[in-house]
C-alpha positions in Angstrom: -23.1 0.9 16.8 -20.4 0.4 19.3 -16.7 1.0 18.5 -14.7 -1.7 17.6 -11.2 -2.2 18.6 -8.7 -2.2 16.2 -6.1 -5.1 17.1 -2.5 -4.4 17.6 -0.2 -5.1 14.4 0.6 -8.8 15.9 -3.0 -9.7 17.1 -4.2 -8.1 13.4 -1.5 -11.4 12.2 -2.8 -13.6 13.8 -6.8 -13.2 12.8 -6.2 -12.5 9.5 -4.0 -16.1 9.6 -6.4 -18.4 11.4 -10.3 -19.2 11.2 -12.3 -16.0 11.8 -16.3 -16.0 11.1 -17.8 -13.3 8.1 -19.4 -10.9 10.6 -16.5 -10.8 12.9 -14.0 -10.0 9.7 -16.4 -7.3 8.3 -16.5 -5.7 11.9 -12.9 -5.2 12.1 -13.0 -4.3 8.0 -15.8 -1.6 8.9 -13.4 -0.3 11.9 -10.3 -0.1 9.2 -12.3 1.7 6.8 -13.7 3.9 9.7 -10.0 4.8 10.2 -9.0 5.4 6.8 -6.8 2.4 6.9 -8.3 0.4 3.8 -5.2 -1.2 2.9 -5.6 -3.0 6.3 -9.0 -3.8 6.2 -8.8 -5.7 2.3 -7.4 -8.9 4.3 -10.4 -8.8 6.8 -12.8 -7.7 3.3 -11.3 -11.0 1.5 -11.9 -13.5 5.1 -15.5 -12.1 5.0 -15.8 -12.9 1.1 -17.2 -9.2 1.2 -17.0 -8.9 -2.6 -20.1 -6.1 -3.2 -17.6 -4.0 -0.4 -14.2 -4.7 -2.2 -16.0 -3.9 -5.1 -17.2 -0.3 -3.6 -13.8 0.6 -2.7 -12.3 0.2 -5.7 -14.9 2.5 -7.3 -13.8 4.6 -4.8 -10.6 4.0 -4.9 -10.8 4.6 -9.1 -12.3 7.9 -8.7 -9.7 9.3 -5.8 -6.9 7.8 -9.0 -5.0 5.4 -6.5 -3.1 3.6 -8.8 -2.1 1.3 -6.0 -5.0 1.1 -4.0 -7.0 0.1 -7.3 -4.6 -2.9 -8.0 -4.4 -4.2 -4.5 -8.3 -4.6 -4.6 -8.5 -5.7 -7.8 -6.1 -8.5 -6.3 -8.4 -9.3 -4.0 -11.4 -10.1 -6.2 -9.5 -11.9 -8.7 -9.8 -9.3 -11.3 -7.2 -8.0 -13.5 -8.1 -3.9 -13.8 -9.9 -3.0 -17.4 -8.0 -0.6 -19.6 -11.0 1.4 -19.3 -10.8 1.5 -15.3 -6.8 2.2 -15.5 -8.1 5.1 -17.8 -10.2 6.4 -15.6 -7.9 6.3 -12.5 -5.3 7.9 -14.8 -7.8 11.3 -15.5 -8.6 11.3 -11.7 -5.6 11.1 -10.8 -4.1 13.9 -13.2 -7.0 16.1 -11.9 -5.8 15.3 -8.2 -2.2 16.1 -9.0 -1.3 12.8 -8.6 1.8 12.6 -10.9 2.8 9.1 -10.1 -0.5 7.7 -10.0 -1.3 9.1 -13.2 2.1 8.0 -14.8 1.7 4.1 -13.3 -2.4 3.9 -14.6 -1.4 5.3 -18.3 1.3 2.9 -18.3 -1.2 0.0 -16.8 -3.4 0.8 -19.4 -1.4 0.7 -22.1 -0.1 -2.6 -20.8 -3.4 -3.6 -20.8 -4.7 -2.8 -23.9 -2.6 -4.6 -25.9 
């Protein structure tokens, strides 16, 4: 599979703003992701209406306890986190020494729960 070209911060703007076709979006998700830049690649995830792949980061994203990362994707599919999930980024991220991760998914989860 050849490399694909991650745009510059204003060309990134500008696809993520106009008409861009599934594949194309997944591409440049795939070449985010491949760079460990999955906050970038969510907007390019959401254009491709790659909902089985948001999905699989946030799993992922649940298990490394990223508090953040696990609400921004959430966002995306139009799912508000499960105490339960919050839970379980809260244990991950106490066993990855994640203080503030672990403090904001107890607190989320809380919230959550009633």
């Amino acid at each position: 599979m050849a490399k694909t070209k991650l745009p510059d911060p204003l060309d990134r703007r500008h696809l993520i703003e106009r008409a861009l076709g599934a594949d194309a979006a997944a591409a440049l998700a795939e070449a985010y992701i491949t760079e460990g830049r999955v906050w970038e690649a969510i907007a390019f995830l959401v254009k491709a209406d790659a909902r089985d792949r948001l999905a699989a980061l946030r799993e992922e994203a649940t298990q490394a306890g990223d508090a953040f990362l696990v609400r921004e994707l959430s966002r995306a599919l139009g799912e508000e986190p499960t105490p339960e999930r919050w839970r379980s980024v809260h244990e991950a991220a106490r066993a990855a020494g994640k203080e503030r991760f672990a403090a904001q998914a107890h607190r989320l989860a809380e919230r959550e729960a009633g």
